[in-house]
N, C-alpha and C positions, 0 to 999 in steps of 0.2 A: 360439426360432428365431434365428438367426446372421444378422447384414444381410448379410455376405461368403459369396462363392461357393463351396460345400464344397471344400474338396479331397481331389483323387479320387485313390483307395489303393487298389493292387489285393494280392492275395494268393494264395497257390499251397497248395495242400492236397494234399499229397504223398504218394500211401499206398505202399508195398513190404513185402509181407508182411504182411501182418497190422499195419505200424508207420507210424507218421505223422509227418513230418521237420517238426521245430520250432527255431525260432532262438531266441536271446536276444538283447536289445537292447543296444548300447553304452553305457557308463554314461552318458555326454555326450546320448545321445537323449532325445526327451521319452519318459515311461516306461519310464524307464532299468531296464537290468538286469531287468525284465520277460521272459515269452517270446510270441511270435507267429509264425503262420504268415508264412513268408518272404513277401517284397515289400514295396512301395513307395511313393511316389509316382507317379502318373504326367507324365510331363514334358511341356511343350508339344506339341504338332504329335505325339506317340505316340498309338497305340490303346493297349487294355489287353494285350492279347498280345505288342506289343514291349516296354510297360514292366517286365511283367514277365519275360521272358527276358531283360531289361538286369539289373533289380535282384538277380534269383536267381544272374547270372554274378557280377556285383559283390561281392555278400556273402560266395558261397557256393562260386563256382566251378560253377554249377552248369549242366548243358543241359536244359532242358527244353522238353516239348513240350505246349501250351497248350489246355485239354480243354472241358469243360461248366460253365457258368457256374451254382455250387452256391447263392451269394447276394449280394442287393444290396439294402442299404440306404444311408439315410442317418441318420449317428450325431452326436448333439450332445452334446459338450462344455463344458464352462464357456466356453472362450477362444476355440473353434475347433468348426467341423462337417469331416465327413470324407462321401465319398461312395463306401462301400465295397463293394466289388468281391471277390470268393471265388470263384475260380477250381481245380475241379478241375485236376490238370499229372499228365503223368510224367515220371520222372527218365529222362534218355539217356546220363548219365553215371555212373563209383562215386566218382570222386575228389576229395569235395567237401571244402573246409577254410573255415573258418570266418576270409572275409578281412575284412569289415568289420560283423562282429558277432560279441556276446562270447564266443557258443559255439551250439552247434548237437546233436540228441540224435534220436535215433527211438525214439518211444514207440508203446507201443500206445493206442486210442482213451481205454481204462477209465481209464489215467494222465492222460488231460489236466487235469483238473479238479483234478490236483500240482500244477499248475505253474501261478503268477501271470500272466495274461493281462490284456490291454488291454479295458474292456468292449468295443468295439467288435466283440470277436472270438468273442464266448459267444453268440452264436447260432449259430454257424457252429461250435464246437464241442457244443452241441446237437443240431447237426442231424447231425453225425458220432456222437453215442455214445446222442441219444436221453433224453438229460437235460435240462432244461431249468435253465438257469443258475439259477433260485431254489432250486431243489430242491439244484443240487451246491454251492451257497453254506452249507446249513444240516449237511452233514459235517460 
């Protein structure tokens, strides 16, 4: 248990077609070059709906519009707790560019467990593909 206040991260689970919109982290980020479901911090005086349609425009270029709230926990780290937030979204836009992360990709669900994620985020890709993060660790 963390004596400090988690800080609260929300995230956007982006599905079109069958594909699920994932960023990579900036190398400079903590869990750099990493991928996660886009979003944030949330910033003072924000709910979780404006922080994220801030952080998705920020990064991604992106509009969205802010859905059912898929999971919340809170995730402890060695240094830091997070108080994480998984927000189904849809996209309202096509023309996203990857403006303040390293890169950005639409996989399908079976693919995620390719790609290096944050623990934080392996339950909420669990809960999208039905695997349980011990099981797609032993691949």
């Amino acid at each position: 248990m963390h004596p400090d206040k988690p800080i609260r991260v929300v995230a956007a689970v982006v599905e079109r077609e069958g594909l699920y919109l994932i960023s990579q982290r900036n190398a400079r980020a903590v869990f750099s070059l990493m991928w996660e479901f886009p979003g944030g911090k949330v910033e003072p005086g924000e709910d979780d709906s404006t922080a994220l349609k801030r952080e998705l425009k920020e990064e991604l270029n992106a509009e969205i519009e802010v859905g059912s709230l898929l999971e919340s926990k809170i995730h402890n780290y060695d240094a830091f707790s997070v108080d994480f937030r998984v927000y189904r979204c849809r996209l309202k836009n096509d023309d996203l560019k990857a403006i303040d992360v390293a890169d950005f990709k639409w996989i399908p669900a079976q693919d995620l467990s390719k790609y290096e994620f944050p623990p934080a985020d392996e339950s909420a890709i669990a809960l999208l593909t039905g695997v349980m993060p011990e099981v797609a660790e032993c691949r």
